[in-house]
MDTraj code that builds the backbone (N, CA, C; nanometers):
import mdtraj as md
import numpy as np

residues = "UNK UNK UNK UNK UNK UNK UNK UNK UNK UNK UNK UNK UNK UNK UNK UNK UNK UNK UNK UNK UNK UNK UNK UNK UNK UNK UNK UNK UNK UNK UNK UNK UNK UNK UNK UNK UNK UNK UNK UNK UNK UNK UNK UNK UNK UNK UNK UNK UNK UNK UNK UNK UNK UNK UNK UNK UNK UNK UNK UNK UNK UNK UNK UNK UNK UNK UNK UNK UNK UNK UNK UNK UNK UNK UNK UNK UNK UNK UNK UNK UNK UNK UNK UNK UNK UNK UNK UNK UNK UNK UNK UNK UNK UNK UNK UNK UNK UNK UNK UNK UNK UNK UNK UNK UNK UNK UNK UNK UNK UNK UNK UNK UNK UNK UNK UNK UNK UNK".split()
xyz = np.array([
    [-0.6244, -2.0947, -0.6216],
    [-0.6531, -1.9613, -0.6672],
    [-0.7128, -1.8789, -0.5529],
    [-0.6665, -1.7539, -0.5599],
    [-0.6975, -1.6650, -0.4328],
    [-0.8420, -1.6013, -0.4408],
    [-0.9400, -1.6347, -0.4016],
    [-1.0481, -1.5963, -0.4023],
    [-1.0936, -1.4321, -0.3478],
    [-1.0426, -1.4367, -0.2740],
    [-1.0977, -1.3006, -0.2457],
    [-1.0023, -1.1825, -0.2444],
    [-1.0650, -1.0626, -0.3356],
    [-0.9685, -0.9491, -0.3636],
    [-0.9736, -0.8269, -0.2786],
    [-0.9111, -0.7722, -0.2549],
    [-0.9074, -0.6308, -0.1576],
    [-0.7885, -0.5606, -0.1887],
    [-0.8634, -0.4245, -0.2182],
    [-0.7850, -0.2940, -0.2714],
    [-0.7769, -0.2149, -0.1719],
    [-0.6635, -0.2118, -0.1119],
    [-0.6547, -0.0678, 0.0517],
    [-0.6081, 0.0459, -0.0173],
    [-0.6679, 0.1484, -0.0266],
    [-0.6394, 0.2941, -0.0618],
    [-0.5914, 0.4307, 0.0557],
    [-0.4706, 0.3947, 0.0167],
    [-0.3974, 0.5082, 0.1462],
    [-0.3654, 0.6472, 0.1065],
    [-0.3972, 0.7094, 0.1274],
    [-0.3221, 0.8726, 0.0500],
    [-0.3449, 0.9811, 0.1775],
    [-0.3144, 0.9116, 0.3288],
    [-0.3241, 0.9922, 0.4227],
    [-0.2826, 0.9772, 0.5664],
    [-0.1129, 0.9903, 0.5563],
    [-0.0573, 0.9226, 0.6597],
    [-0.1540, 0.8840, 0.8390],
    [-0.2028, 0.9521, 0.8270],
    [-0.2770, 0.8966, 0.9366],
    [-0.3672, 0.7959, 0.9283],
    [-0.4063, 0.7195, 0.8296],
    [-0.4627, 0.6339, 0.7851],
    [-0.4493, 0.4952, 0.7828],
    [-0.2562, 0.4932, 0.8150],
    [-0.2061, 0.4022, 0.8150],
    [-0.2500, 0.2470, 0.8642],
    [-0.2799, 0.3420, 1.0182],
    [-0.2831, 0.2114, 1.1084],
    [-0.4518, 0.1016, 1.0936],
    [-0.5167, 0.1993, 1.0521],
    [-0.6735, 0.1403, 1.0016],
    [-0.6459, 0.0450, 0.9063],
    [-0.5729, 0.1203, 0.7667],
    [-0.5772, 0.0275, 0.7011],
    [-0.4344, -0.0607, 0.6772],
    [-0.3753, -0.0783, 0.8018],
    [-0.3206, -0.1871, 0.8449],
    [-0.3883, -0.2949, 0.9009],
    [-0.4497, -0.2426, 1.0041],
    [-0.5507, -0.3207, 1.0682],
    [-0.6404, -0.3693, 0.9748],
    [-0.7232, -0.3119, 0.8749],
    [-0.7581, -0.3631, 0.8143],
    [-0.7450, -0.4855, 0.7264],
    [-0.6118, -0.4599, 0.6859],
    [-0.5552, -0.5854, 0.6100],
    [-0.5217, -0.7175, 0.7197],
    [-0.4886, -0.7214, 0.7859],
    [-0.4715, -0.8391, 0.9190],
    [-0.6526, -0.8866, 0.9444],
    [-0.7342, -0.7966, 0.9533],
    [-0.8182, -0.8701, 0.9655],
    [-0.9165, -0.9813, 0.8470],
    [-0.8806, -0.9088, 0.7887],
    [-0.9472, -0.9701, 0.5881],
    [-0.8309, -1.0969, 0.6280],
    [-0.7580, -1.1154, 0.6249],
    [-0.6378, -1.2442, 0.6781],
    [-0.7222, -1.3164, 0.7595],
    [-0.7189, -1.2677, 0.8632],
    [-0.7803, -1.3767, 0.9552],
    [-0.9013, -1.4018, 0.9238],
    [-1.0052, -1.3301, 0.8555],
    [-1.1388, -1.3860, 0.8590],
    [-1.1577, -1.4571, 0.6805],
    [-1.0605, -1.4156, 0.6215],
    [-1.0771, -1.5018, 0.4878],
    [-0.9618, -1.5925, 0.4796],
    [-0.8641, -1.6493, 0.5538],
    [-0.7549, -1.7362, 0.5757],
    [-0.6419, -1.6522, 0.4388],
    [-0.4838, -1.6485, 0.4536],
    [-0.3984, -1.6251, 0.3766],
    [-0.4173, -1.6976, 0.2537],
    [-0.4535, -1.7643, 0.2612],
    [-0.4471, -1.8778, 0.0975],
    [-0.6266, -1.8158, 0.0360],
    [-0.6266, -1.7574, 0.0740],
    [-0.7887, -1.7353, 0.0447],
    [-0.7797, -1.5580, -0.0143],
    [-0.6878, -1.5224, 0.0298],
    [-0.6975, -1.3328, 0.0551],
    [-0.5744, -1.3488, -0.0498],
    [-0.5936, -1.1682, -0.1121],
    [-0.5369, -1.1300, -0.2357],
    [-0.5192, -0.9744, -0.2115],
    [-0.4078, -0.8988, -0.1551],
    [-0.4435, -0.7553, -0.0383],
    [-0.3649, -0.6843, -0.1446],
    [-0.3706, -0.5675, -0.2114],
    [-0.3228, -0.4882, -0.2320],
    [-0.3193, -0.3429, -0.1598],
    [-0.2522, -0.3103, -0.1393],
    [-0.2610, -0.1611, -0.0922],
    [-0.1056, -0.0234, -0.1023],
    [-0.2273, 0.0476, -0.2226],
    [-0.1639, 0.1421, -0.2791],
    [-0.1832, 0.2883, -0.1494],
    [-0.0288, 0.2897, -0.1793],
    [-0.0267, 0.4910, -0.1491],
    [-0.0257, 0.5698, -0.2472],
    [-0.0993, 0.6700, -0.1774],
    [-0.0275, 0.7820, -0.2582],
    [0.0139, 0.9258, -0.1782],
    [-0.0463, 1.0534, -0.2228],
    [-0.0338, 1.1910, -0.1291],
    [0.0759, 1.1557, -0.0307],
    [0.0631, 1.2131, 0.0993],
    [0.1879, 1.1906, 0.1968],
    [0.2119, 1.0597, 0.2468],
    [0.0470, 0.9750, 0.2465],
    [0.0983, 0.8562, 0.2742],
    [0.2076, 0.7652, 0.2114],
    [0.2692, 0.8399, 0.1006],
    [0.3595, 0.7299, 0.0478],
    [0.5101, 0.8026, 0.1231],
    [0.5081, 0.8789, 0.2128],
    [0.6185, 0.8796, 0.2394],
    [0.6258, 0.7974, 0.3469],
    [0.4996, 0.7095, 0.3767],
    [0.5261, 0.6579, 0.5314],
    [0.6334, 0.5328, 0.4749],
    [0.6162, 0.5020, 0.3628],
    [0.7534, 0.3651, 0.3299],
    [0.9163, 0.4118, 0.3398],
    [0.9465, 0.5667, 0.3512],
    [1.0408, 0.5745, 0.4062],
    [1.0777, 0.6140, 0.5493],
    [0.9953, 0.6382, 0.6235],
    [0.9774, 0.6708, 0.7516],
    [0.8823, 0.6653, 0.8048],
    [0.8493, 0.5616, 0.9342],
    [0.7204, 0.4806, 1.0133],
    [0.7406, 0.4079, 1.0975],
    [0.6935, 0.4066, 1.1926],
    [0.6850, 0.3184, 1.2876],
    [0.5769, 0.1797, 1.2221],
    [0.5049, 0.2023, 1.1228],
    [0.4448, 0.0673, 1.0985],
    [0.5083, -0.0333, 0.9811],
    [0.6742, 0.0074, 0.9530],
    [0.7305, -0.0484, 0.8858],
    [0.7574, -0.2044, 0.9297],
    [0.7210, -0.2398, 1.0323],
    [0.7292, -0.3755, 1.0619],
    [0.5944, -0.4318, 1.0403],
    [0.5004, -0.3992, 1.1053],
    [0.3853, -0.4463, 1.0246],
    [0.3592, -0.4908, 0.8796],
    [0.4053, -0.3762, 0.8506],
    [0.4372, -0.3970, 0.6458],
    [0.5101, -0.5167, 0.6552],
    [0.5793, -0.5207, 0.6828],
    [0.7006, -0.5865, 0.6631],
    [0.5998, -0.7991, 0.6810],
    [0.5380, -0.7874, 0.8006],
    [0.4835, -0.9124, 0.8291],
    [0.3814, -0.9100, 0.7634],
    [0.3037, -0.8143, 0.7026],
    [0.1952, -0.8336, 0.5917],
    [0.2624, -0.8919, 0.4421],
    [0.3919, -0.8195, 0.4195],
    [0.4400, -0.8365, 0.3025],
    [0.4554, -1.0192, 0.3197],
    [0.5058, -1.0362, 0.4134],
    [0.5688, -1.2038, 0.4136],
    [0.4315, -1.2629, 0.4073],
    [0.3211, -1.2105, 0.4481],
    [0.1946, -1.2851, 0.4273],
    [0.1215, -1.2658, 0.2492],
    [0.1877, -1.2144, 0.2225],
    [0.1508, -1.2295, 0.1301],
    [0.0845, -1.0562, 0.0053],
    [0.0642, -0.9824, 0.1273],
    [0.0199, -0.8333, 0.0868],
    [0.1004, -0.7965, 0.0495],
    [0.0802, -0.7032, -0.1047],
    [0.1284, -0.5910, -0.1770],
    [0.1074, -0.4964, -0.1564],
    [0.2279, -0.4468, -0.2064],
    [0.2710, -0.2868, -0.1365],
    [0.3016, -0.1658, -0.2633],
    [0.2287, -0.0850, -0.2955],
    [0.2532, -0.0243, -0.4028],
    [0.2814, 0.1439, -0.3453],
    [0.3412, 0.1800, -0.3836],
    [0.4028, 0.3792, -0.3950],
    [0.3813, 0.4034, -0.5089],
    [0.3118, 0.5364, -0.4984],
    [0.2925, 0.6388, -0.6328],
    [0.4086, 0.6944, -0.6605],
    [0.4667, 0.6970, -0.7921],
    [0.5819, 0.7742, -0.8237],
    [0.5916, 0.8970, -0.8686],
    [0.4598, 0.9531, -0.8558],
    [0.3886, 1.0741, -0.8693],
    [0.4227, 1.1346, -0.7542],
    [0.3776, 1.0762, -0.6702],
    [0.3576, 1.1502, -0.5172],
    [0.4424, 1.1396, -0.4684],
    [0.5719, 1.0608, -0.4540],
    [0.7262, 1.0715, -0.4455],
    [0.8209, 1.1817, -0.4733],
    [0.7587, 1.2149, -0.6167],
    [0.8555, 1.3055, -0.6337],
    [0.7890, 1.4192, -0.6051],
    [0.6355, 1.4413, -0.6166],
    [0.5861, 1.6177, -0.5358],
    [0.6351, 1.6081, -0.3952],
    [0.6143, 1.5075, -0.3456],
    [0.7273, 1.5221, -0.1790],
    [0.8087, 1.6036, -0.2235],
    [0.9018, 1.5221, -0.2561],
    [1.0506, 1.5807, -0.2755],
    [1.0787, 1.7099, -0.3235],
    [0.9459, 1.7468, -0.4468],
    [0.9655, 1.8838, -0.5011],
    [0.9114, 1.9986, -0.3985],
    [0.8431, 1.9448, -0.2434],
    [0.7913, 2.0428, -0.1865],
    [0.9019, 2.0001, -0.0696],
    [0.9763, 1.9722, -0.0652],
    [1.0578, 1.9263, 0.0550],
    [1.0091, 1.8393, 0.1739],
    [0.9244, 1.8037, 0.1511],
    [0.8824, 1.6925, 0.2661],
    [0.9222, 1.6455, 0.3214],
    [0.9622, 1.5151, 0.1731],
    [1.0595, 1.4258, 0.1723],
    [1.1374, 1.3651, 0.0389],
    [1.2585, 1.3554, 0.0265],
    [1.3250, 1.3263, -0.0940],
    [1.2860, 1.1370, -0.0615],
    [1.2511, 1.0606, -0.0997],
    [1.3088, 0.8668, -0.1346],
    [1.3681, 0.8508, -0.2122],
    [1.4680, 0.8423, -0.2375],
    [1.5598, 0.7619, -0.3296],
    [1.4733, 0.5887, -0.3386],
    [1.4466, 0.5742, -0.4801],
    [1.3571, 0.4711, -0.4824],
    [1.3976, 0.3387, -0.4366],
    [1.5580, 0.3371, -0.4788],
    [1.5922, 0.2238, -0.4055],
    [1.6099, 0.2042, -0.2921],
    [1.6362, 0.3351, -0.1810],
    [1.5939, 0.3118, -0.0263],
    [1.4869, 0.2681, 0.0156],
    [1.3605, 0.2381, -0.0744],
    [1.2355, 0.1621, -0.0200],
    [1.2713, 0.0423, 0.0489],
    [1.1753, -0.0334, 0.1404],
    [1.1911, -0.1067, 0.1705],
    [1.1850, -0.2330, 0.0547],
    [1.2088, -0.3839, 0.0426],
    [1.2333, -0.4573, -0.0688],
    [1.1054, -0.4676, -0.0751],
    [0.9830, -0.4789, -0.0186],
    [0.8304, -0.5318, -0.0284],
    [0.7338, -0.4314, -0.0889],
    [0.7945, -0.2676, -0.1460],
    [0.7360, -0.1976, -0.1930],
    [0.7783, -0.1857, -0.3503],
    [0.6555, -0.1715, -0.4019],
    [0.6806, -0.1691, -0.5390],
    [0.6389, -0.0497, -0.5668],
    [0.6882, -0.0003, -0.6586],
    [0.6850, 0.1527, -0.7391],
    [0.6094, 0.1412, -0.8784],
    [0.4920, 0.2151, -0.8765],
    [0.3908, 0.2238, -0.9858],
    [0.3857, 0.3505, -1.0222],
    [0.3979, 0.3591, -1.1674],
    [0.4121, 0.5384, -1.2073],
    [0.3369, 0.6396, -1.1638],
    [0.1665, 0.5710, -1.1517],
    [0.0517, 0.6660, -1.0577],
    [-0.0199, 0.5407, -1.0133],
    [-0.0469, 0.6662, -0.8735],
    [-0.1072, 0.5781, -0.7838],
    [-0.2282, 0.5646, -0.8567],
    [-0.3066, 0.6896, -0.9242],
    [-0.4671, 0.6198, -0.9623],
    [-0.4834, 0.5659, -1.0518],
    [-0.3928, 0.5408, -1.1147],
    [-0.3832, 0.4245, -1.2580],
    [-0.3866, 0.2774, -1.2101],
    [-0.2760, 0.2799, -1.0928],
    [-0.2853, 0.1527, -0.9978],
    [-0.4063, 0.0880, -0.9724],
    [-0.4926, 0.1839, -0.8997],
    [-0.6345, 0.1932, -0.8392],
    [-0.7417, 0.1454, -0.9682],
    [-0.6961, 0.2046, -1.0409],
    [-0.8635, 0.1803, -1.1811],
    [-0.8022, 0.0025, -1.1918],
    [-0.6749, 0.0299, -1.2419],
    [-0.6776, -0.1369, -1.3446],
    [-0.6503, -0.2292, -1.1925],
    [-0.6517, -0.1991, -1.0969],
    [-0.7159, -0.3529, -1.0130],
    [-0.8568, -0.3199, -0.9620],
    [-0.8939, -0.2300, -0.9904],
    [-1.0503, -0.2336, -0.9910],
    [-1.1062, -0.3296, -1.1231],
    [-1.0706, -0.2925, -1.2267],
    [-1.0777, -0.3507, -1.3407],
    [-1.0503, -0.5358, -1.3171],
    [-0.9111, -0.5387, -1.2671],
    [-0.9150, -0.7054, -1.2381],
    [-1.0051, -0.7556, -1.0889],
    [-1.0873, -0.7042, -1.0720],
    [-1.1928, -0.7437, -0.9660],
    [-1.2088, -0.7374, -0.8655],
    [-1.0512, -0.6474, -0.8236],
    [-1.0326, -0.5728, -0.6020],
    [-1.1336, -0.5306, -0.6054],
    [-1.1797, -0.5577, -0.4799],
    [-1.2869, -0.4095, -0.3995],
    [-1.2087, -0.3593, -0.3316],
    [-1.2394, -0.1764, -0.4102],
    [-1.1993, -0.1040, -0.3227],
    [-1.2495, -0.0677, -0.1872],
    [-1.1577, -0.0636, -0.1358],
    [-1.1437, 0.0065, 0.0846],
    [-1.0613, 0.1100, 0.0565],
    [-1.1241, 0.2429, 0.1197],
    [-1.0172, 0.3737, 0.1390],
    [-1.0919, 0.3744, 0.3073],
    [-0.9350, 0.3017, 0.3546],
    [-0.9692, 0.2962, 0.5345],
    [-0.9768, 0.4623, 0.5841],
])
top = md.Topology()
chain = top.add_chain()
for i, resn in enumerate(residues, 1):
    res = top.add_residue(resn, chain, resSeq=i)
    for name in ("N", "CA", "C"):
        top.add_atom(name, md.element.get_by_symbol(name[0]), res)
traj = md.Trajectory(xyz[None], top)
């Protein structure tokens, strides 16, 4: 059983790389079999899952084991302000789509994450 929980709260593309970094280090200092990483977007940061240079990172967090959640809220105000359109299935396969991001946020607060807004 995964002992230790962590909630990364992104809603600001520049934020990315902190709380990337962030999550790699909770890894190394609580071992993978030990760590339990969620980290939700929302605001512009959720467009970084369709366009980023830290899509490989994701990508080696995901194989470690970190979750990846997009607001489907904040997807489509992109799109309705032209930002950016995602077609949901162009996500990458390691992102999951949650109807709101702060609904996300309360009920794994509720199952025992501590929240981090890097």
């Amino acid at each position: 059983m995964k002992q230790m929980k962590l909630l990364l709260h992104v809603s600001d593309n520049e934020r990315w790389s902190v709380a990337l970094t962030t999550a790699i280090n909770f890894l190394k200092d609580v071992g993978e079999d030990e760590a339990d990483v969620v980290i939700v977007a929302n605001g512009t940061a959720a467009a970084s899952y369709a366009y980023s240079d830290k899509i490989e990172t994701m990508e080696v967090l995901a194989d470690k084991g970190v979750q990846f959640r997009a607001c489907r809220n904040s997807l489509k105000k992109l799109c309705a302000e032209g930002t950016v359109c995602i077609n949901e299935e162009a996500l990458p396969s390691f992102v999951k789509i949650v109807p709101a991001g702060i609904s996300e946020i309360v009920s794994k607060q509720r199952e025992g994450y501590a929240y981090v807004k890097p």
